[in-house]
C-alpha positions in Angstrom: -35.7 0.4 27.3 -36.8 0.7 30.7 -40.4 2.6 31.4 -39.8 4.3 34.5 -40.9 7.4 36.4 -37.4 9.7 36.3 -37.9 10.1 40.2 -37.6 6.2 40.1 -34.7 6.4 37.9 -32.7 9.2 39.4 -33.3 6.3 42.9 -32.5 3.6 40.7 -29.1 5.0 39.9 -28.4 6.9 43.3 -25.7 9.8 43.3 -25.2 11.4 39.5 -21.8 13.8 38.5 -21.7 16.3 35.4 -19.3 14.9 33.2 -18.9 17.5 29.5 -21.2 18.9 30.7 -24.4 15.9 30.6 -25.4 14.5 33.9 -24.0 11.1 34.1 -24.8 8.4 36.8 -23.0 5.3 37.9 -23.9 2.0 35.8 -24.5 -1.1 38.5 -23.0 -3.1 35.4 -19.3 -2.0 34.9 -19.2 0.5 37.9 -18.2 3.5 35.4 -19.4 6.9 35.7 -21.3 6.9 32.6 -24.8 5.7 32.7 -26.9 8.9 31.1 -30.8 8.6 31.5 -33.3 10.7 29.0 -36.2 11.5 30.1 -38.9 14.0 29.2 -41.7 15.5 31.2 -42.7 13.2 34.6 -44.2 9.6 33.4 -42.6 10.0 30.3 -41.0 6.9 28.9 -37.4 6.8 30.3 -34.1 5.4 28.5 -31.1 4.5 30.3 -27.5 4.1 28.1 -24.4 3.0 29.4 -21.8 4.6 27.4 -19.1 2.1 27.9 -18.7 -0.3 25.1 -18.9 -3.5 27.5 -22.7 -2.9 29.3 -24.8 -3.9 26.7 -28.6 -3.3 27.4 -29.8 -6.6 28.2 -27.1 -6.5 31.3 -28.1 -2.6 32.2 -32.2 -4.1 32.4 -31.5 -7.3 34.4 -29.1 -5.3 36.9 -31.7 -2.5 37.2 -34.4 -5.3 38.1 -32.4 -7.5 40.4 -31.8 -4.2 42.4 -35.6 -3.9 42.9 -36.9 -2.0 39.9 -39.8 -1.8 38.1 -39.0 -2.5 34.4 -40.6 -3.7 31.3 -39.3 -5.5 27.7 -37.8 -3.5 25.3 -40.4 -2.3 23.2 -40.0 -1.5 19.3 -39.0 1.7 18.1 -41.8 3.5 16.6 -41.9 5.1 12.9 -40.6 9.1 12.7 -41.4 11.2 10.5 -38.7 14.8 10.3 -40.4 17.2 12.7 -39.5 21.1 12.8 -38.9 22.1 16.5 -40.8 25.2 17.3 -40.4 27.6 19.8 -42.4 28.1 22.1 -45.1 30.8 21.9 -47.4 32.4 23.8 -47.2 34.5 26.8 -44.1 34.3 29.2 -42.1 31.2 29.4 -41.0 28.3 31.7 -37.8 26.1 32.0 -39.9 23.1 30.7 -41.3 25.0 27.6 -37.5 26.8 26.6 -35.9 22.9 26.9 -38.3 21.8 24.6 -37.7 24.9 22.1 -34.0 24.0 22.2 -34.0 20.4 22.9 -32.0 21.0 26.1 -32.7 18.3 29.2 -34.6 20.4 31.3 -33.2 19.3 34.6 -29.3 19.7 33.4 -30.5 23.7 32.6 -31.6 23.4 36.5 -29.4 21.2 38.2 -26.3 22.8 36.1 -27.1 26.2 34.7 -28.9 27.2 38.1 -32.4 28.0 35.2 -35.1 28.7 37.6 -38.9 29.2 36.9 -39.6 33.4 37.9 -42.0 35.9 36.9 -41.7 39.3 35.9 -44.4 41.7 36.3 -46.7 38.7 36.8 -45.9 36.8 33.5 -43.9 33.9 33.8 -40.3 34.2 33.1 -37.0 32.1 33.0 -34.2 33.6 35.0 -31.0 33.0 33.6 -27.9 33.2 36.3 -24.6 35.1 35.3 -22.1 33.8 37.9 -18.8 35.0 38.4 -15.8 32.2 38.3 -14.0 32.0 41.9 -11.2 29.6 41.4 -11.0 26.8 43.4 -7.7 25.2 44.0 -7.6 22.8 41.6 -8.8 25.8 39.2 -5.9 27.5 39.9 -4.1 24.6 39.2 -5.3 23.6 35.8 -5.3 27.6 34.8 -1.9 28.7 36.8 -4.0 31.5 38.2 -2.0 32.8 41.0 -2.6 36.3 43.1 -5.4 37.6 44.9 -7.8 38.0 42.0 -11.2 39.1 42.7 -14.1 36.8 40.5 -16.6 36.8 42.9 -18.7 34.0 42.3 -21.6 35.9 45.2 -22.0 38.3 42.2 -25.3 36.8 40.6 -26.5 38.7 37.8 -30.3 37.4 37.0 -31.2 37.7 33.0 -35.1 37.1 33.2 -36.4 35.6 29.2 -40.3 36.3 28.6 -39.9 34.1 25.5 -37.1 31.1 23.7 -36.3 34.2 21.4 -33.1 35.8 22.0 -34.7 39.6 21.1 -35.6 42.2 23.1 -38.1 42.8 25.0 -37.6 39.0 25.3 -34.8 39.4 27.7 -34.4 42.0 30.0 -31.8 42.3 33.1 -32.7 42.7 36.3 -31.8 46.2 37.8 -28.2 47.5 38.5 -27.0 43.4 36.8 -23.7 44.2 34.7 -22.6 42.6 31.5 -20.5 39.2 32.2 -19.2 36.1 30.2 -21.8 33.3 30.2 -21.0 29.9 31.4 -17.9 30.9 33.7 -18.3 28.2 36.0 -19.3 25.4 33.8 -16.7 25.7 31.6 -14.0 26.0 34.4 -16.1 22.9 36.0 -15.7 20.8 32.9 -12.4 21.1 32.1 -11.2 20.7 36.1 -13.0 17.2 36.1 -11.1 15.7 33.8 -8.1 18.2 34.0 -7.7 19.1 30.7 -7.9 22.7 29.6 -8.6 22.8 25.8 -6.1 24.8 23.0 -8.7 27.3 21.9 -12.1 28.3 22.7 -15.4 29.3 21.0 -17.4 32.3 21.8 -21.3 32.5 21.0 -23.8 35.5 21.1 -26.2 34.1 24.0 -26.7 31.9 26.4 -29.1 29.4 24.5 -25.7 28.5 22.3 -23.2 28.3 24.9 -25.8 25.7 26.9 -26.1 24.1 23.6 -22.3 23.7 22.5 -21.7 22.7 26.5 -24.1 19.8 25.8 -22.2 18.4 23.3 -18.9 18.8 24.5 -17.3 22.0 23.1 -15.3 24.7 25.3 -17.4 27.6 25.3 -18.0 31.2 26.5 -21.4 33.1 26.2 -21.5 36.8 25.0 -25.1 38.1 25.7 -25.1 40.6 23.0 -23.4 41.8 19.7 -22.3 44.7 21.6 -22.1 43.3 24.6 -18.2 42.4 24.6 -15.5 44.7 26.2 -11.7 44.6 26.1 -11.0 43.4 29.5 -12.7 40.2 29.2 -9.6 38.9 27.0 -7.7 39.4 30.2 -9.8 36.5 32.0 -8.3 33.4 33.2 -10.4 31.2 30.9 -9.4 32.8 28.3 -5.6 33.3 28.6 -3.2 31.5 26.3 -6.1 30.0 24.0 -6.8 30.4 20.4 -10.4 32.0 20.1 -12.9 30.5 17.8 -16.4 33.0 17.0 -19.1 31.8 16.0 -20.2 34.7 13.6 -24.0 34.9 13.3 -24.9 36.4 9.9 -24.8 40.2 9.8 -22.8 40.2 12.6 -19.1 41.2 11.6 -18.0 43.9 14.2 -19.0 41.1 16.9 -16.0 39.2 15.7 -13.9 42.1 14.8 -14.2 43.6 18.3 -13.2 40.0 20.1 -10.4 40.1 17.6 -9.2 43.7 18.1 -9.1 42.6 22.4 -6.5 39.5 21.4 -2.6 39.2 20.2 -2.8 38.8 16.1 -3.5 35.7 14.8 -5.5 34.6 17.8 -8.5 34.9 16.6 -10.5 32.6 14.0 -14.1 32.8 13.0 -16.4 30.8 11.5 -18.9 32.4 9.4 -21.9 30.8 10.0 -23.4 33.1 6.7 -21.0 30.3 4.4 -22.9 27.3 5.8 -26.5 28.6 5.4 -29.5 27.0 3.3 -29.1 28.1 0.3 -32.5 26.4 -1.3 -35.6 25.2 0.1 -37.1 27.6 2.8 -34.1 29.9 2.4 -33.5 29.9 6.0 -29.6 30.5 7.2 -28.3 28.9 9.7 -28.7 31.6 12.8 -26.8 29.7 15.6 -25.4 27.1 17.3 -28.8 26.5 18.4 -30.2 26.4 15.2 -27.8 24.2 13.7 -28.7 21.8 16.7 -32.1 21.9 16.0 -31.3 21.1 12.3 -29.4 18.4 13.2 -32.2 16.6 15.1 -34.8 17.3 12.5 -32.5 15.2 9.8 -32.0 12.5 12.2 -35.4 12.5 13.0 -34.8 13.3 16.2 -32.4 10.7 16.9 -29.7 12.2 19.7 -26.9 10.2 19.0 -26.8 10.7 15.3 -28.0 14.4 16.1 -24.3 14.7 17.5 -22.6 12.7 15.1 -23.8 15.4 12.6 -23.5 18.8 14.5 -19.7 17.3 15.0 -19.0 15.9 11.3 -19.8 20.2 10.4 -18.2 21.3 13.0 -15.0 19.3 12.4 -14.9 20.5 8.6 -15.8 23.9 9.7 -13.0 24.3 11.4 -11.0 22.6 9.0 -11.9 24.6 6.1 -13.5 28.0 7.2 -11.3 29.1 10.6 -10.6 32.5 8.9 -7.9 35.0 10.6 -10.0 38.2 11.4 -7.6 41.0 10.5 -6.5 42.3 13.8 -6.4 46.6 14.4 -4.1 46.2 17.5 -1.5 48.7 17.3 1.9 47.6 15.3 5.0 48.5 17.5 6.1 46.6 20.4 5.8 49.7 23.1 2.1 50.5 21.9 1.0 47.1 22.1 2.0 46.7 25.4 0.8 49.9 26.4 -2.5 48.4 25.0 -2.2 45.2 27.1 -1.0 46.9 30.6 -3.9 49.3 29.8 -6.5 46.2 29.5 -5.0 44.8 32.5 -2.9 41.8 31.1 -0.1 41.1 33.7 3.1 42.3 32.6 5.1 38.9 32.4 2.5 37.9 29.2 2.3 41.2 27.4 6.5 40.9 27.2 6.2 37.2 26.5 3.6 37.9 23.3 5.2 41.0 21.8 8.5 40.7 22.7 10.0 38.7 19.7 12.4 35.6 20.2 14.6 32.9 18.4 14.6 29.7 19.4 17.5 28.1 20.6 18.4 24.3 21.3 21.8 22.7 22.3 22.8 19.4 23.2 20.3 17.1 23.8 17.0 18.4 21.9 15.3 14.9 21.2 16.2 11.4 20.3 18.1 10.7 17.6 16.4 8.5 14.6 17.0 5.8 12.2 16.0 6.6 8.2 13.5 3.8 7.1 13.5 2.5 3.8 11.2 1.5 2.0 13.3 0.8 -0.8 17.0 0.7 0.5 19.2 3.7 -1.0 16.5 4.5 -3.2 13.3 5.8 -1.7 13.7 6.3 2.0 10.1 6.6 4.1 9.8 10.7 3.5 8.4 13.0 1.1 10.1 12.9 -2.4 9.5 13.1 -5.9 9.9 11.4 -9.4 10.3 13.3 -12.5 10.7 12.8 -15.8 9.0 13.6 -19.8 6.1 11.9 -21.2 6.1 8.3 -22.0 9.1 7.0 -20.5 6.8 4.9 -17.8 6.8 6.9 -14.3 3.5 5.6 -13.6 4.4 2.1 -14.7 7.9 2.0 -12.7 6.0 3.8 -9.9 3.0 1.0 -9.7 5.8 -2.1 -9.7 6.9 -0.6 -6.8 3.4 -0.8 -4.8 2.7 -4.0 -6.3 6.1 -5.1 -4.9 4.9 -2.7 -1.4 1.5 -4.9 -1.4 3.2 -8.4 -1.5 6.6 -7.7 0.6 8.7 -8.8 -2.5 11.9 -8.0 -2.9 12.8 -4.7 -4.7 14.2 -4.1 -7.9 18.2 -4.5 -6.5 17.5 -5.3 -2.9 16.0 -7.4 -0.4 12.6 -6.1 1.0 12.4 -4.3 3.5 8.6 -4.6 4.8 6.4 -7.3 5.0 3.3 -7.0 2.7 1.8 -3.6 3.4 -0.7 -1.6 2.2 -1.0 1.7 -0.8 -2.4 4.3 -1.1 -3.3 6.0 -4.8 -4.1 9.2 -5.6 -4.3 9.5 -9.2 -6.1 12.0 -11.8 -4.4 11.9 -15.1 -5.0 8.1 -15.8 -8.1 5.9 -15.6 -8.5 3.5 -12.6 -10.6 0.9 -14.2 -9.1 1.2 -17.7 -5.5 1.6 -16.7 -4.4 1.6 -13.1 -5.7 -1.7 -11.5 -4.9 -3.5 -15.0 -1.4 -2.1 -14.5 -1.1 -3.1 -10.9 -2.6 -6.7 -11.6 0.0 -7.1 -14.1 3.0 -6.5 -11.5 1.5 -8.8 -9.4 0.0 -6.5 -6.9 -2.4 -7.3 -4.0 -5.4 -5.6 -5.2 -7.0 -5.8 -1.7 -4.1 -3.6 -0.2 -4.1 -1.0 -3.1 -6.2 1.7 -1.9 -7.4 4.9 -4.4 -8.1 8.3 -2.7 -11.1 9.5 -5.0 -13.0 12.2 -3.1 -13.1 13.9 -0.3 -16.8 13.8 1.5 -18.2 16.8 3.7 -20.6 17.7 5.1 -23.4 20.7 3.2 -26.0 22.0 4.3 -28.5 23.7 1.5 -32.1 23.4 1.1 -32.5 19.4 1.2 -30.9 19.8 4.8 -28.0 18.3 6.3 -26.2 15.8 3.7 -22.8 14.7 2.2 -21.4 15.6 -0.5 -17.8 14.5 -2.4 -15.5 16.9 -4.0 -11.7 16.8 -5.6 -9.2 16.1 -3.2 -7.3 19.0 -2.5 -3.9 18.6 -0.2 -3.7 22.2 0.7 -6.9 21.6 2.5 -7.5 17.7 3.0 -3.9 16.9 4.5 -5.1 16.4 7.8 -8.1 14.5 6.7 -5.3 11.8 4.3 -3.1 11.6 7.9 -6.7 10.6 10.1 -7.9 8.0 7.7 -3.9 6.7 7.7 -4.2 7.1 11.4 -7.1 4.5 11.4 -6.2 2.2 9.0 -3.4 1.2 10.9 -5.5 1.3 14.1 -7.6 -0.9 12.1 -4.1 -3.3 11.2 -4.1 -1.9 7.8 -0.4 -0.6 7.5 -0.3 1.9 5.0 4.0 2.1 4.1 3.7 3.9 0.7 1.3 7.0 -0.8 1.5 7.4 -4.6 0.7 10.9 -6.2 0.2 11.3 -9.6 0.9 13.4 -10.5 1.4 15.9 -7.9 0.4 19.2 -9.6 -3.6 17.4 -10.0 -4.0 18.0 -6.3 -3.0 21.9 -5.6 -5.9 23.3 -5.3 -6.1 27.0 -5.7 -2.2 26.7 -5.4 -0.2 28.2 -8.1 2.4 25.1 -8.9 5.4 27.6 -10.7 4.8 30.0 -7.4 7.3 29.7 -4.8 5.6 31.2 -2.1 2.4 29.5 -2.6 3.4 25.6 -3.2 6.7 26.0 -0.5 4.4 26.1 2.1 2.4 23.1 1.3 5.0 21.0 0.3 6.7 21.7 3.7 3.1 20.4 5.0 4.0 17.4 2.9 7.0 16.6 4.0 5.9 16.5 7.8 3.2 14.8 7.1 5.6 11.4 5.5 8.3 12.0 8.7 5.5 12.6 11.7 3.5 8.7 10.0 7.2 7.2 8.8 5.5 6.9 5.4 7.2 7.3 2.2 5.0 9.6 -0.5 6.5 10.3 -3.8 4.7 12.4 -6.2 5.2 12.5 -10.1 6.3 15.5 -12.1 7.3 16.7 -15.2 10.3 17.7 -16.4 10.2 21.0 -18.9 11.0 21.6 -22.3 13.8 23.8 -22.1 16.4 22.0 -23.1 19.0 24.2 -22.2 18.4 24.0 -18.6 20.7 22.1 -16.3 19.4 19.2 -14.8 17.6 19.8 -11.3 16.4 23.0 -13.4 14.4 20.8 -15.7 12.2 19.8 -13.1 8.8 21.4 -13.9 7.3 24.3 -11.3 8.7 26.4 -8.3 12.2 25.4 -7.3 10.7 24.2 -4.2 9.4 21.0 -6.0 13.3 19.8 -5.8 14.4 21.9 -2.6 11.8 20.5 0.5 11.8 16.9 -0.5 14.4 14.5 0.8 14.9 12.8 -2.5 14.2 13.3 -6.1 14.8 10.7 -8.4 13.9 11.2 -12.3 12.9 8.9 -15.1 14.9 9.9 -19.0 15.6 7.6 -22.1 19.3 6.0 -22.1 21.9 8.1 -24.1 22.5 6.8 -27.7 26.1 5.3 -28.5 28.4 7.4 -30.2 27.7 8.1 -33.4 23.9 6.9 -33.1 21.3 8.7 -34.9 20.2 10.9 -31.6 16.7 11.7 -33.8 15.7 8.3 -32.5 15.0 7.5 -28.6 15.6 4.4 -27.4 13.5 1.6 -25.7 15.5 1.6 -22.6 15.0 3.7 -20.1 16.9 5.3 -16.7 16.2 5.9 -13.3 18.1 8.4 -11.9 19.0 10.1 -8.5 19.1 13.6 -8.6 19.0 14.4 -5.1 19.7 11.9 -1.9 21.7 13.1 0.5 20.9 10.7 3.2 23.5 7.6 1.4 27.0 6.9 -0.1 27.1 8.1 -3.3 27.8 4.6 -4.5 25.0 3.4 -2.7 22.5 5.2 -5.3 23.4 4.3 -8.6 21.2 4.6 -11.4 18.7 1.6 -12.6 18.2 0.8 -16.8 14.5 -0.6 -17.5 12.1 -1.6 -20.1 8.6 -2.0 -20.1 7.3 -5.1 -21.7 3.4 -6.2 -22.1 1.8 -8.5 -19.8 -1.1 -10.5 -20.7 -4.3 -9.3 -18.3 -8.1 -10.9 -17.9 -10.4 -8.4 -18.4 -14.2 -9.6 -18.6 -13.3 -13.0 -19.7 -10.6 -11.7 -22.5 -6.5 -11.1 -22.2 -5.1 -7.9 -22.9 -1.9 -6.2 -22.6 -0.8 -4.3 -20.1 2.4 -2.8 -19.9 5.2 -3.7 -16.8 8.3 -3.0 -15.8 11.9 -5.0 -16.6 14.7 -4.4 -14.7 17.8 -4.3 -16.6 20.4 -4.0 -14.2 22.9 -0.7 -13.1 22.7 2.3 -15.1 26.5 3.7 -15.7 25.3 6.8 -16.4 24.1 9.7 -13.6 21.0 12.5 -14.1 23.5 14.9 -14.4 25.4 13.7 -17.7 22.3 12.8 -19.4 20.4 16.3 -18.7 23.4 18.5 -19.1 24.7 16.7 -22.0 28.1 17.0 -21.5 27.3 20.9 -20.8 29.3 21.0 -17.1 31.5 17.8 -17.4 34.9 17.7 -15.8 37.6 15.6 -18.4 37.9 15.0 -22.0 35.0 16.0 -24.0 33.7 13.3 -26.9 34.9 12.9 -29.7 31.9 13.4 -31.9 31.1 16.8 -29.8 34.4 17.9 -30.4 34.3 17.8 -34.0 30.8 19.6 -33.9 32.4 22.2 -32.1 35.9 22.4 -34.4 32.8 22.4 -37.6 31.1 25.1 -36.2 34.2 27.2 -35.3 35.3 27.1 -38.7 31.9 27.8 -40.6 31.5 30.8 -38.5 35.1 31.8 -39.2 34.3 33.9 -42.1 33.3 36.8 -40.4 29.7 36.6 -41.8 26.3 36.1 -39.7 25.2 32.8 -41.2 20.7 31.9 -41.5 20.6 29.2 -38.8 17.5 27.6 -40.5 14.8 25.1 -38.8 16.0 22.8 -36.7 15.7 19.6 -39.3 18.0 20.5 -41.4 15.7 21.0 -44.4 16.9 24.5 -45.5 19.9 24.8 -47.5 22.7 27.6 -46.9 21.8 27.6 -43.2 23.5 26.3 -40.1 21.1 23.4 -39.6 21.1 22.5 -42.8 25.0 22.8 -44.2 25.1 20.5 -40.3 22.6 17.6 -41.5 25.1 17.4 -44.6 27.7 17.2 -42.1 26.1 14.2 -40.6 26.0 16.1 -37.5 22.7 15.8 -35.0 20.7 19.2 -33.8 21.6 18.4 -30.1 25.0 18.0 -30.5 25.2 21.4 -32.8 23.1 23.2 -30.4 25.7 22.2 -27.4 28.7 23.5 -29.8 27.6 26.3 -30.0 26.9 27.3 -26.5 30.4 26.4 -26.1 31.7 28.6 -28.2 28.8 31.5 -27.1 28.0 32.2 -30.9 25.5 34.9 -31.2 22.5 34.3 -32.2 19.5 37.0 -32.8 16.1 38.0 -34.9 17.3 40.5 -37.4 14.7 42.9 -39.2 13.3 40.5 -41.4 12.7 37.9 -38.7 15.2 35.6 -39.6 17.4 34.1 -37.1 21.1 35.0 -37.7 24.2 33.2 -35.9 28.0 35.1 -35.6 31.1 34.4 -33.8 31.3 35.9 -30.4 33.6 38.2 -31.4 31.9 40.0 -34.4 30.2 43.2 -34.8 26.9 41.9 -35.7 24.1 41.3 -33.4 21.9 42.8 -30.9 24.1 45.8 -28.9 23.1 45.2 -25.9 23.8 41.7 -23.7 20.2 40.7 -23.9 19.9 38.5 -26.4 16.4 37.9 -28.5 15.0 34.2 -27.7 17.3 31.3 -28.6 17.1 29.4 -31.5 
């Protein structure tokens, strides 16, 4: 903390450049361009920060002293207490009195919005410069402007303020001005220093917002006026080829509808500032950029940094969850849409590059060729994929001796590892973590400190308490991007996450309809760019239905998409009985089984046969049993012949089924339509019945007679009736009642 006089600072530090927009000055520690100095009013106390993470402040004082400068000790932060910021009242206004209504540095509004200190009609005013952008040659550049446009930066149109109010008769313009885009020049300035022009851009209402978004490092035009904007200005420079971003103050919908009806559909985004408001407590909404800055200092206690990291943590999920498509009134066709453009004065060459629809072609050479990662060879390669099977034949079990195996860099169930110990992430709903999960993992012998569980997601709200955080469900459709950042910096952070466990999948839709094509394709193609951009295998858990008479990739539960994006599905079932078994029965072992890998030899992905088998855990001092998985060597067996059940095989049929069949053929032989009875056999004089006494099972009796397409039907009694294919009985028409 150094107590200076900011004309002794602003010596201290010598020459100063604007750099996003904050006046920055050269540190005599590291030499960098970004020593910033806060001051208030003359003689008030004076902080310099060096922004780079080497100068710390002890260094900044000493240098600042050896140079000749008076300083003095750090002195001991004072207690705050939350403050509201008003605005300044009375009559007229200065630059000094508007910075403090908006908590602006008063010199940056001078040195780099031009704000000057005016009156008007003898009251003091505030005149607020409109320049024109004349690009400069690294403008044109950065922007690709090219031709002999005319932005003719002599063109000053004065705005004079009587008051920090953004209401008439607060703001009037001086005679003959014309309407123009606020902040022009500092937006053009920004991005030229450190050449890089942004993807989209936001447009306020006024120019109290665009100074305050241009403080804290957003892109930003200035609109002075709900109905202030016209057509042509989509046509600027600055604003070709970006996304649009409005910031839609309550009440003020045909704002954003007339920036959106100036722009090519889809554009435009908006975020409705209405959503955010405070919804408790003084029942004031949110107005502004502005007044969400404002806000932000007030729950900081008027602590800038923090300020920032809060007007950015709900600005990030604003436009993460709210950048809404504002329906767009352009006109439909191609030739009246360009007609539209031309008319708005959009060079030709970009109205036929936006309407004029295209395919996109690539031969030869159209990016590197890559190498499929594994994270378990032949099985589970590092992409999207999913594991499905019924209830209770251990998904979750099989799935969590895999991570445990992930965690430690063992070796996997039939092949060497291919990792070294690595870390997991868990996303599960259906069982409990304390109870269940972490038992479960500690009995395969997981590394509990590299198992990770996804539990909420945290946001920022704003209500009547203020500013705060609050957690709710995680939802992929919307929190994708936020799973891929905190990936992102675990590994920045040496924590390599290799494997993402969801379970089961269908917990985490959202508002997505899982049996709807249209609505889960879209996110599961999300998905599976998400594993192939971070290498990262995900597999989520599914069920399979209850319709038996499905074939196998159609058991899967949901949209067909659930089996069509992902690069591998792989299910879970009970092992076949031996011939002549009771099939009532299931039996302990179970099967993994590929039903989709096209990325390996078909030999290469064999089936697996495993148990589970109990595990002795310490839980508060006591063992208990936790199940775990047994590997039981190659299953001989594939997805196909277990699901189908013999349904679509190619060769000789069994034995047992073939009997079933030849029983069947001749019971139905009489002619008659024959009761088929409940499926346990316990009615006599019915198919299922006169088939227990047979010693024949309901699944092999069932499969017999799909093979020989007996009819079956309700008849007016509400029995259900079977006959030979070829009989007179039965429904008429080829729709048949529901199976039985």
């Amino acid at each position: 903390m150094n107590t200076v006089t900011f004309e002794a600072a602003e010596r201290a530090v010598g020459q100063a450049r604007f750099v996003k927009g904050s006046k920055r000055y050269l540190c005599p520690v590291c030499n960098e361009w970004h020593l910033s100095l806060k001051a208030g009013t003359k003689g008030a106390p004076f902080v310099a920060h060096c922004w780079t993470k080497g100068c710390e402040p002890f260094e900044r004082i000493v240098s600042m002293a050896s140079s000749g400068y008076t300083t003095e000790p750090p002195v001991a932060r004072p207690a705050r207490t939350p403050q509201t910021y008003q605005k300044a009242t009375g009559t007229g206004l200065t630059v000094e009195q508007y910075a403090v209504a908006k908590q602006l540095p008063a010199f940056w509004l001078r040195d780099f919005w031009m704000l000057s200190d005016t009156t008007r009609d003898g009251v003091p005013a505030v005149a607020f410069p409109y320049t024109n952008w004349q690009p400069t040659a690294a403008d044109r550049d950065i922007y690709k402007v090219h031709g002999s446009e005319d932005w003719d930066s002599s063109n000053v149109k004065d705005r004079w303020s009587l008051t920090a109010t953004d209401t008439d008769p607060g703001r009037k313009w001086r005679a003959g001005a014309k309407n123009a885009l606020y902040g022009q020049f500092q937006l053009a300035y920004n991005e030229v220093e450190y050449n890089q022009r942004a993807a989209c851009i936001f447009i306020v209402e006024g120019e109290s917002d665009t100074q305050t978004l241009t403080l804290l490092g957003y892109p930003v035009l200035g609109v002075n006026g709900k109905n202030s904007w016209k057509p042509e200005y989509s046509q600027h420079p600055l604003l070709q080829g970006r996304f649009v971003v409005v910031w839609q103050e309550p009440g003020a919908a045909d704002f954003t509808q007339a920036i959106a009806n100036s722009f090519p559909p889809g554009y435009v985004k908006y975020l409705p500032l209405e959503k955010y408001g405070y919804t408790g407590g003084d029942a004031t909404p949110i107005k502004d950029a502005s007044e969400l800055w404002l806000r932000c200092l007030d729950e900081n206690l008027g602590d800038e940094t923090d300020a920032r990291k809060t007007f950015d943590d709900c600005v990030r999920y604003w436009l993460y969850d709210a950048p809404y498509s504002m329906p767009n009134n352009l006109p439909k066709t191609t030739p009246e849409l360009k007609a539209k453009l031309a008319q708005w004065g959009w060079p030709e060459a970009v109205a036929n590059e936006i309407t004029t629809p295209q395919v996109n072609v690539a031969f030869g050479d159209v990016g590197q060729m890559e190498i499929i990662d594994w994270l378990w060879t032949d099985r589970w390669p590092k992409r999207f994929g999913m594991l499905f099977g019924m209830p209770d034949v251990g998904k979750s079990v099989l799935t969590l001796d895999i991570a445990a195996r992930v965690t430690t860099g063992r070796a996997m169930p039939d092949r060497p590892a291919t990792t070294p110990p690595a870390y997991v992430l868990m996303l599960v709903s259906e069982d409990g973590i304390n109870d269940t999960v972490r038992p479960r993992l500690v009995a395969a012998g997981a590394d509990m400190a590299k198992v990770g569980f996804v539990l909420q997601t945290v946001i920022p709200v704003i209500d009547g308490q203020g500013i705060h955080r609050t957690a709710q469900p995680v939802e992929l459709n919307r929190d994708l991007d936020l799973l891929k950042n905190t990936v992102l910096q675990m590994r920045e952070r040496g924590q390599d996450v290799q494997l993402i466990v969801i379970d089961p999948a269908s917990s985490y839709l959202g508002d997505i309809d899982g049996n709807k094509e249209t609505q889960v394709r879209p996110l599961l193609l999300r998905l599976r760019d998400f594993a192939e951009e971070l290498n990262i295998c995900v597999i989520g858990l599914g069920h399979f239905n209850k319709n038996n008479e499905q074939a196998a990739l159609h058991r899967l539960s949901g949209a067909g998409a659930w089996t069509a994006v992902p690069r591998f599905v792989w299910a879970c079932v009970h092992e076949p009985h031996e011939e002549g078994a009771d099939e009532n029965t299931e039996t302990d072992v179970r099967l993994l089984l590929n039903g989709k890998l096209n990325i390996t030899a078909k030999q290469k992905k064999r089936g697996l046969r495993y148990d589970t088998t109990s595990v002795p855990v310490e839980i508060q001092g006591k063992q208990y049993p936790h199940p775990t998985v047994t590997w039981l060597g190659d299953a001989d067996t594939t997805l196909v012949d277990v699901l189908d059940d013999g349904l679509h095989r190619h060769g000789p049929e069994p034995a047992q089924q073939n009997a079933c069949k030849a029983w069947l053929a001749n019971l139905l032989d009489s002619g008659k339509a024959i009761p088929c009875g409940s499926r346990d056999g316990s009615e006599p004089n019915t198919v299922y019945g006169m088939a227990k006494a047979a010693g024949l099972s309901e699944r092999t009796l069932r499969k017999a007679k799909e093979q020989l397409r007996v009819k079956y039907w309700r008849d007016v009694s509400g029995v259900y009736m079977w006959a030979k294919a070829d009989t007179p009985f039965g429904p008429q028409s080829a729709a048949q009642d529901k199976p039985y």
